[in-house]
KOLRO-676459 format. One record per residue (C-alpha): residue number from 0; residue in one letter; x, y, z. Coordinates in pm, whole numbers, plus 50000, padded with zeros to 5 digits. Example, Ala and Ser with C-alpha at 12.3 -4.5 7.8 and 13.67 -1.06 7.14 Angstrom:
+-----+-----+-------+-------+-------+
|   n | res |     X |     Y |     Z |
+-----+-----+-------+-------+-------+
|   0 |   A | 51230 | 49550 | 50780 |
|   1 |   S | 51367 | 49894 | 50714 |
+-----+-----+-------+-------+-------+
end
This chain:
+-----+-----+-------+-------+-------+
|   n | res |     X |     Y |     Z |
+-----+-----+-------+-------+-------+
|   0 |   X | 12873 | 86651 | 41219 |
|   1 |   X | 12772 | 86504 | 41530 |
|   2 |   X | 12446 | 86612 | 41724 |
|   3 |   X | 12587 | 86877 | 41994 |
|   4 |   X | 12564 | 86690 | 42408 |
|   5 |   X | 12322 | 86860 | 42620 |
|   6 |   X | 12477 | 87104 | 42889 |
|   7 |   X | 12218 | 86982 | 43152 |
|   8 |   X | 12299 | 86762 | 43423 |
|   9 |   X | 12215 | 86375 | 43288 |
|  10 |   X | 11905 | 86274 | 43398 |
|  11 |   X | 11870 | 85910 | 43623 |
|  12 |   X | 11573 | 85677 | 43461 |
|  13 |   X | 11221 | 85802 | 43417 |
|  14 |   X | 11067 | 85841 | 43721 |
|  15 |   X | 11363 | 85813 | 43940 |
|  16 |   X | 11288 | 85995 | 44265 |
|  17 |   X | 11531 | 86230 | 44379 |
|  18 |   X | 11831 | 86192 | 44594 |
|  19 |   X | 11782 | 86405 | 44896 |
|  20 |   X | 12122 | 86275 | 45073 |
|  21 |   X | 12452 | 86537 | 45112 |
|  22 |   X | 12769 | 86462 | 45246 |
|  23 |   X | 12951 | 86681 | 45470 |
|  24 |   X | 13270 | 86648 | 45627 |
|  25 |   X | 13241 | 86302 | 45491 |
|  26 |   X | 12983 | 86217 | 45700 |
|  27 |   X | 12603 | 86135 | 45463 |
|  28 |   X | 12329 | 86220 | 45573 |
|  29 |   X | 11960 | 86128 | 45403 |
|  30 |   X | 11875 | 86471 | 45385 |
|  31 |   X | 11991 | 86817 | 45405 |
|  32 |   X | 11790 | 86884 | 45709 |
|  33 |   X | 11918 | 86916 | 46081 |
|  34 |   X | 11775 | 86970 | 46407 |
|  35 |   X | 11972 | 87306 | 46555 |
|  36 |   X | 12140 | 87271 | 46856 |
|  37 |   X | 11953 | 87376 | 47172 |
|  38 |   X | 11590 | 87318 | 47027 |
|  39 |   X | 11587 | 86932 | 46964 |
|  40 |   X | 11700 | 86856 | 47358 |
|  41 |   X | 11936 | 86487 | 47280 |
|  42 |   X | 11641 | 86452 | 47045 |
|  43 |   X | 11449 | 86164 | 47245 |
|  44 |   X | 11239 | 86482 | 47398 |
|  45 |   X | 11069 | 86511 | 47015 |
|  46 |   X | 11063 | 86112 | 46954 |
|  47 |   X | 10733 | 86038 | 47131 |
|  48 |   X | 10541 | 86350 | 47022 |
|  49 |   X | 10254 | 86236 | 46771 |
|  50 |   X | 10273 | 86287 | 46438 |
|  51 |   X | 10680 | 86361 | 46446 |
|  52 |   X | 10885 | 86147 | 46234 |
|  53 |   X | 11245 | 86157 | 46384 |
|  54 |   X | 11444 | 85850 | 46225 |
|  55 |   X | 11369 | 86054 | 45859 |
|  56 |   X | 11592 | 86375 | 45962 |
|  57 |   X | 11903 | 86410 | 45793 |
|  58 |   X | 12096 | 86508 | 46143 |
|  59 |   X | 12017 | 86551 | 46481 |
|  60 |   X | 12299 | 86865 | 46682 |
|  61 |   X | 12259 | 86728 | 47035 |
|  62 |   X | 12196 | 87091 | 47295 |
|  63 |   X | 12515 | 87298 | 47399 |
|  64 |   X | 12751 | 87029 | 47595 |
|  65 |   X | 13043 | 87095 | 47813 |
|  66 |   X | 13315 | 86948 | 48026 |
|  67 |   X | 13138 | 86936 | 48318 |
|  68 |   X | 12729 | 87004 | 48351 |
|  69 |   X | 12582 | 87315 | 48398 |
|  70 |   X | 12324 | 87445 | 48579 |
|  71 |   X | 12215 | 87739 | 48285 |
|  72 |   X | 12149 | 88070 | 48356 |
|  73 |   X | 11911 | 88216 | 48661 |
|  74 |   X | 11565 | 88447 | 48574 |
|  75 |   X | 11387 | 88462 | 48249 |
|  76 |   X | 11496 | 88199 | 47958 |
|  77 |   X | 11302 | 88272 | 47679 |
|  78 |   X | 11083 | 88587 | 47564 |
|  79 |   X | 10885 | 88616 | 47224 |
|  80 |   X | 10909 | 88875 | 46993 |
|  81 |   X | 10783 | 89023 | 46698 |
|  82 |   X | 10822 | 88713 | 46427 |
|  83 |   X | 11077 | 88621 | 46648 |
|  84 |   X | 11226 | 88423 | 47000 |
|  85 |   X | 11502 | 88583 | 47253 |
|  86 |   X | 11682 | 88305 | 47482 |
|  87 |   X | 11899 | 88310 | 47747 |
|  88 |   X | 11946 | 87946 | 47841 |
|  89 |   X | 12276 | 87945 | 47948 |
|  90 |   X | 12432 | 87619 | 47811 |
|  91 |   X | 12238 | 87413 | 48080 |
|  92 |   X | 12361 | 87041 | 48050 |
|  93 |   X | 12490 | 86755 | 48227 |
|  94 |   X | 12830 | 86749 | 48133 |
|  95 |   X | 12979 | 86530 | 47853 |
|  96 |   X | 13081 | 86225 | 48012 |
|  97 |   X | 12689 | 86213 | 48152 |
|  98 |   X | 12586 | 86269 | 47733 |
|  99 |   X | 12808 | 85969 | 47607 |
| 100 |   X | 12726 | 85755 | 47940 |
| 101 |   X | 12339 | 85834 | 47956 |
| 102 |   X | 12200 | 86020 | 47583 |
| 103 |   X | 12412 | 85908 | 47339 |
| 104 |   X | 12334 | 85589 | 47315 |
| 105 |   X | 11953 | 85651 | 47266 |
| 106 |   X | 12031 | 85916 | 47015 |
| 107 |   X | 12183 | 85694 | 46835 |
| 108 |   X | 11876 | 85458 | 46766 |
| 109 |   X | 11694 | 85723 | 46641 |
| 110 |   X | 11875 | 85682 | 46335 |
| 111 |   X | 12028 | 86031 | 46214 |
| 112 |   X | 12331 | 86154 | 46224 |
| 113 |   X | 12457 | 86230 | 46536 |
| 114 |   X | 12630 | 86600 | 46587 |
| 115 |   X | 12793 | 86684 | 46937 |
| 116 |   X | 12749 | 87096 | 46946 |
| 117 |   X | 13089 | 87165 | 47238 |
| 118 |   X | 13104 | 87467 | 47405 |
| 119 |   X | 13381 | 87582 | 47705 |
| 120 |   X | 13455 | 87877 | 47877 |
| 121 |   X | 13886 | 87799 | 47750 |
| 122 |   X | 14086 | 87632 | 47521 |
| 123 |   X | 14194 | 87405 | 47761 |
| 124 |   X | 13832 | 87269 | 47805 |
| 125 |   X | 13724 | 87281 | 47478 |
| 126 |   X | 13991 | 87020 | 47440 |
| 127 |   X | 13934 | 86835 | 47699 |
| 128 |   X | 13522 | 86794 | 47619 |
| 129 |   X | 13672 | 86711 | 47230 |
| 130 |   X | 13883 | 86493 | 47335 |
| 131 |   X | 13597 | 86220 | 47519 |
| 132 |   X | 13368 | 86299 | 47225 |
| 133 |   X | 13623 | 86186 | 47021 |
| 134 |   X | 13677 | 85825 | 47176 |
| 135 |   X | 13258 | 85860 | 47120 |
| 136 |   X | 12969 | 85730 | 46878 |
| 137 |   X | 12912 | 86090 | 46770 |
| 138 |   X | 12949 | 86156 | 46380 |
| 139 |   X | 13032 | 86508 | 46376 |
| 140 |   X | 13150 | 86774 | 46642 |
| 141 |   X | 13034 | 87116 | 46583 |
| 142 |   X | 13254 | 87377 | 46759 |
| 143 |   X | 13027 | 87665 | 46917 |
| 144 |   X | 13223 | 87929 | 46907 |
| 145 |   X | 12945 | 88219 | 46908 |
| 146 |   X | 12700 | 88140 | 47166 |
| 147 |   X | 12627 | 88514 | 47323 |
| 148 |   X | 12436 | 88361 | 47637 |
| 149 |   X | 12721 | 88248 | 47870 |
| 150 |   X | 13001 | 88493 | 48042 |
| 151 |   X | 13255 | 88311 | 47971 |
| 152 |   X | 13363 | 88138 | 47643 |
| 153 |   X | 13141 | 88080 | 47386 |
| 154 |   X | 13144 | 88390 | 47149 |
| 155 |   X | 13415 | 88570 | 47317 |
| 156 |   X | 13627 | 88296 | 47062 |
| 157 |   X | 13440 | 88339 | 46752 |
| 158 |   X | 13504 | 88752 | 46716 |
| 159 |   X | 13865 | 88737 | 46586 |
| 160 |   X | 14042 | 88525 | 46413 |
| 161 |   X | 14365 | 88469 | 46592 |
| 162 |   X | 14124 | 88340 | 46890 |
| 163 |   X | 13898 | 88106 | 46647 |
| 164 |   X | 14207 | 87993 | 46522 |
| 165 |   X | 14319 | 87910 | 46863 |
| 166 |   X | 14044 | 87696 | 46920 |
| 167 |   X | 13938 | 87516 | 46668 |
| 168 |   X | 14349 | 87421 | 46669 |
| 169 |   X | 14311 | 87273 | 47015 |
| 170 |   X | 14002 | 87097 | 46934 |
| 171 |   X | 14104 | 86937 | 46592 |
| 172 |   X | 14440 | 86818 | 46764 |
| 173 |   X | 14233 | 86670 | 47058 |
| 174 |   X | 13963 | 86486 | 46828 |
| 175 |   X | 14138 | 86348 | 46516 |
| 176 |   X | 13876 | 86093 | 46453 |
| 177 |   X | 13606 | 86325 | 46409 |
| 178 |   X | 13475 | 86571 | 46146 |
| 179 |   X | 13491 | 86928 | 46300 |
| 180 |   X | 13233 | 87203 | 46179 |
| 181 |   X | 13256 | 87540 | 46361 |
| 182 |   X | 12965 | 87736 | 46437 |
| 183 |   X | 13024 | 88076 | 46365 |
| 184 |   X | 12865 | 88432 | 46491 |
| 185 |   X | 12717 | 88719 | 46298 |
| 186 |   X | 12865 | 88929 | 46570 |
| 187 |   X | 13236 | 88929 | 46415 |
| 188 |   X | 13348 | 89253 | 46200 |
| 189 |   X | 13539 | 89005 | 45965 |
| 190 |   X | 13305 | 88689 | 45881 |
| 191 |   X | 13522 | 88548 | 45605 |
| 192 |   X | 13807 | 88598 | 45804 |
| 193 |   X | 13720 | 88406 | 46085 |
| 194 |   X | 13558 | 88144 | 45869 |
| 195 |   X | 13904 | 88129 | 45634 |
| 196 |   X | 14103 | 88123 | 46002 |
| 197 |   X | 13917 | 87812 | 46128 |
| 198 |   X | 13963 | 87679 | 45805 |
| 199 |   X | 14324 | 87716 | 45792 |
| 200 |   X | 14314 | 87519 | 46134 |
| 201 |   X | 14141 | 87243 | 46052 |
| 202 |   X | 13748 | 87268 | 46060 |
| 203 |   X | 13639 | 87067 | 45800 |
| 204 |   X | 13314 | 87275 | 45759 |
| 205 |   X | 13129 | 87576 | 45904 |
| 206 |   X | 12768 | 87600 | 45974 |
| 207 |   X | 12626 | 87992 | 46044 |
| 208 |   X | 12466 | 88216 | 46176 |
| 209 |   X | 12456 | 88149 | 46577 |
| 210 |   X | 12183 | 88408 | 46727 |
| 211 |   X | 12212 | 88735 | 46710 |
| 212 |   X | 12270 | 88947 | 47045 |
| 213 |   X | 11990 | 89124 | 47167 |
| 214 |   X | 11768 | 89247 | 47458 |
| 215 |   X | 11375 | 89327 | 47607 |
| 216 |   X | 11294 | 89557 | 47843 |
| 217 |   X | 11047 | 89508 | 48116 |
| 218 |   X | 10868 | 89845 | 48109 |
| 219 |   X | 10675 | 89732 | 48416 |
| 220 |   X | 10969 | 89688 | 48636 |
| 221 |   X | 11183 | 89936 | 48417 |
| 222 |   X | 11492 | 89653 | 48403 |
| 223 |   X | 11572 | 89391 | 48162 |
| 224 |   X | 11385 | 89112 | 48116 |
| 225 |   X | 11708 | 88877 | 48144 |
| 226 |   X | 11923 | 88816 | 48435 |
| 227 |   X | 12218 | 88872 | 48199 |
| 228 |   X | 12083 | 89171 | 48023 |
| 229 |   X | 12080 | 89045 | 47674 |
| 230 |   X | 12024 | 88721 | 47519 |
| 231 |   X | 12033 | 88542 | 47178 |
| 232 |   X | 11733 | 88603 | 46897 |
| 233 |   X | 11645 | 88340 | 46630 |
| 234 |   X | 11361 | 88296 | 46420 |
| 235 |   X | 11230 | 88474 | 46100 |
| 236 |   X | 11303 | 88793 | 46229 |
| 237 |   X | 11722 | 88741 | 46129 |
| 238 |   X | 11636 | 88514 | 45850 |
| 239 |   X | 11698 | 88736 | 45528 |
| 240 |   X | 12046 | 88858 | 45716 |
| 241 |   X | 12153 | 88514 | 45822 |
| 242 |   X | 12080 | 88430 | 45433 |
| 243 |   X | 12269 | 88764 | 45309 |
| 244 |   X | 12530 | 88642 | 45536 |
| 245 |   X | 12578 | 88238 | 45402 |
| 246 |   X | 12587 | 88389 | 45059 |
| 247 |   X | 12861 | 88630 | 45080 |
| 248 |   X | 13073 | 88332 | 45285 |
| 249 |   X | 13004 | 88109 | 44994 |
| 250 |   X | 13142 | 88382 | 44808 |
| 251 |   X | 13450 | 88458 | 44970 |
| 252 |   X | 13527 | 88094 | 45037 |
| 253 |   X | 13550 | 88075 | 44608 |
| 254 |   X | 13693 | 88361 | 44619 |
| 255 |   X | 13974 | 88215 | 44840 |
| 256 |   X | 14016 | 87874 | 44682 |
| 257 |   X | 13834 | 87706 | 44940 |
| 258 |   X | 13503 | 87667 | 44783 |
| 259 |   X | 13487 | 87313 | 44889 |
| 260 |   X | 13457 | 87347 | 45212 |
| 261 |   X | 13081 | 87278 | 45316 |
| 262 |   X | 12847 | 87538 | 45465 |
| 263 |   X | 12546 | 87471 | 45660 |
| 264 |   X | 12303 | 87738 | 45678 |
| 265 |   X | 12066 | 87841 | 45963 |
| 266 |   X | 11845 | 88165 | 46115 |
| 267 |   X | 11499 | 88174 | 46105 |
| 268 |   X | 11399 | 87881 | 45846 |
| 269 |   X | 11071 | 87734 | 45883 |
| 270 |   X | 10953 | 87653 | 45561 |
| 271 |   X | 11043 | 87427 | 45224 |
| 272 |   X | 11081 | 87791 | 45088 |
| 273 |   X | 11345 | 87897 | 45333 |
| 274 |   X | 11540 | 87588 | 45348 |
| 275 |   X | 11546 | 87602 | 44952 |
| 276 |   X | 11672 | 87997 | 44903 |
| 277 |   X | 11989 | 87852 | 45209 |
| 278 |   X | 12029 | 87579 | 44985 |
| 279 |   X | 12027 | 87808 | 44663 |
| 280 |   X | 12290 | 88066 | 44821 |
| 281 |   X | 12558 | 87771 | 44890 |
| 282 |   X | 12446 | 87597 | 45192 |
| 283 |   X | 12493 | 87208 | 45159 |
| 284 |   X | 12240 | 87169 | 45425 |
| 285 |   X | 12040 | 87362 | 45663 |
| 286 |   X | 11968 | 87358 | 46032 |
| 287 |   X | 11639 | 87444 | 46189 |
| 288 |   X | 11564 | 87569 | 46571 |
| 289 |   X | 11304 | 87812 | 46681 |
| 290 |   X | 11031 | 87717 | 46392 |
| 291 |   X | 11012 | 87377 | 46597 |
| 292 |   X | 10884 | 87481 | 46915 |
| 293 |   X | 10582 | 87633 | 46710 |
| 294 |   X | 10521 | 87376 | 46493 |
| 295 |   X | 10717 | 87011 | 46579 |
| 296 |   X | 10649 | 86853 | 46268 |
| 297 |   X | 10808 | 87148 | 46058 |
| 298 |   X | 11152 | 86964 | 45976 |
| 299 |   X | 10938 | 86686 | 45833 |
| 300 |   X | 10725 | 86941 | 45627 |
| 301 |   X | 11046 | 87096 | 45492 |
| 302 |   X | 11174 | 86721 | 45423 |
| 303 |   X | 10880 | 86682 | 45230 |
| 304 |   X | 10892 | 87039 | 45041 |
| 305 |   X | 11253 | 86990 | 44926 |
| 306 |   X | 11211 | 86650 | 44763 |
| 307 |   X | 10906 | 86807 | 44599 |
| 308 |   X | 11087 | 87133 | 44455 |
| 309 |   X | 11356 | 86886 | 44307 |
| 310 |   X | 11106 | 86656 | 44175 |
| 311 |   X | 10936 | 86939 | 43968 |
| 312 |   X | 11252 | 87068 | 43871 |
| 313 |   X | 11351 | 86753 | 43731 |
| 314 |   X | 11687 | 86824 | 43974 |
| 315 |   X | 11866 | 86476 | 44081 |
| 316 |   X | 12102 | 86628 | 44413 |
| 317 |   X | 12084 | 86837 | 44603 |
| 318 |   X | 12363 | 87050 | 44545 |
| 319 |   X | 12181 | 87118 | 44158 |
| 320 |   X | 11921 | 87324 | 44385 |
| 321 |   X | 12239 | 87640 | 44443 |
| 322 |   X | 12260 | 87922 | 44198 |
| 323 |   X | 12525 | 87855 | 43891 |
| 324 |   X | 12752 | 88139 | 43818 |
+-----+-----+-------+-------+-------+
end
């Protein structure tokens, strides 16, 4: 009788390092690890800092764009909090044409993927923004669809799924060249049904959680801190329920038969540790935001900590580092 084959994963040659590169939406990247949109500017802002290593990040999601520029919101922008960061930017940007004319082009020697993140206040200019980033450089468009700091737009799309549906519609018909990933919002009743509804669209994959509404108080004055009364908070504070959150989506997408579509995972991650349990709960890849105005070389740090979790875990990809049911 034959000698029974090994139900492990076969081993590359002794020594071999691991392969840190994932592919999503058919577009590879060298690592799992992204710079969130809003907190990497059109990433040339980080590329002179010392001690930063740009070119070695797996993706780069340029700030918030639409049609035309913005100015951003008026009064108070950002405001720490307890292991966490409230913003109220506002979408502040010059317009897309001014990104492909001006940005683009020096993102793109950086060396990372490129990611467009496109936000509009309606459908009709979400299409319009898709459809000049689709005659574009960019790799990737991610639809925002849950950003709660503008009055218009922006989350207001990403609560039901009739209205994500709508959008990310409009947006895939207007950019056919592109890969589409939707950026969803913790604030919707019915995750998995928006998710399965942009889906069902067209989005070719989904990256979550967006911030999650909230306010300060300035007791002082006795009147919110922000012009607009609340604002968006990120960092470790809404980490363990923007994890809870990617694993039941992972879930439900298996669930549904659409297991294959890729999720990238972000909220509050800031260390090889927290990138790794994303990773582990079905996240192909991860983003990172507020832990890099803290500490700028932390995407490079949690490069580093990934490879080495794989290498002493003898794992080859890095889609071996989820949990097997």
């Amino acid at each position: 009788m034959g000698k029974p084959r090994s139900s492990k994963t076969p081993r590359g040659p002794a020594g071999e390092p691991p392969d840190l590169s994932v592919t999503i939406a058919g577009i590879r990247l060298r690592n799992p690890v992204i710079a969130a949109s809003g907190t990497f500017g059109y990433g040339t802002e980080y590329a002179d800092l010392a001690g930063i290593d740009v070119p070695v990040l797996g993706g780069i999601c340029t700030k918030g764009l639409t049609l035309k520029a913005r100015r951003g919101n008026s009064g108070v922008r950002l405001w720490e909090t307890p292991s966490g960061l409230l913003n109220s930017i506002g979408l502040e940007n010059p317009g897309i044409e001014t990104f492909i004319e001006k940005y683009l082009p020096v993102l793109r020697g950086l060396g990372p993927a490129v990611i467009a993140n496109l936000s509009g206040s309606d459908i009709e200019e979400y299409a319009e923004g898709a459809k000049l980033l689709d005659g574009s450089s960019v790799d990737m468009i991610e639809l925002n669809i849950s950003c709660p700091n503008v009055k218009e737009g922006g989350m207001h799309f990403g609560l039901r799924p009739e209205a994500a549906a709508a959008v990310t519609a409009a947006v895939r018909s207007a950019a056919r060249h592109k890969a589409l990933m939707v950026k969803l919002s913790p604030a919707t009743p019915d995750l998995a049904a928006v998710a399965l509804a942009c889906v069902r669209a067209g989005a070719d994959a989904l990256s979550l959680v967006n911030t999650f509404k909230a306010m300060a108080i300035d007791i002082e004055q006795r009147r919110p801190v922000f012009d607009n009364v609340s604002a968006g908070l990120s960092g470790a504070a809404i980490r363990p329920i923007a994890l809870r959150m990617v694993w039941e989506l992972w879930e439900a997408l298996r669930a549904a038969g659409a297991g294959a579509v890729p999720l990238v995972g972000m909220g509050g991650i800031a260390s090889p540790v927290d990138a790794i349990e994303f990773l582990s709960a079905g996240a192909q890849a991860v983003q990172v935001g507020s832990a890099t105005f803290a500490h700028p070389r932390a995407m490079n740090e949690i490069i580093a900590g990934i490879k080495a979790y794989m290498k002493r875990k003898e794992l080859r990809a890095v889609d071996e580092i989820r949990i097997r049911k």
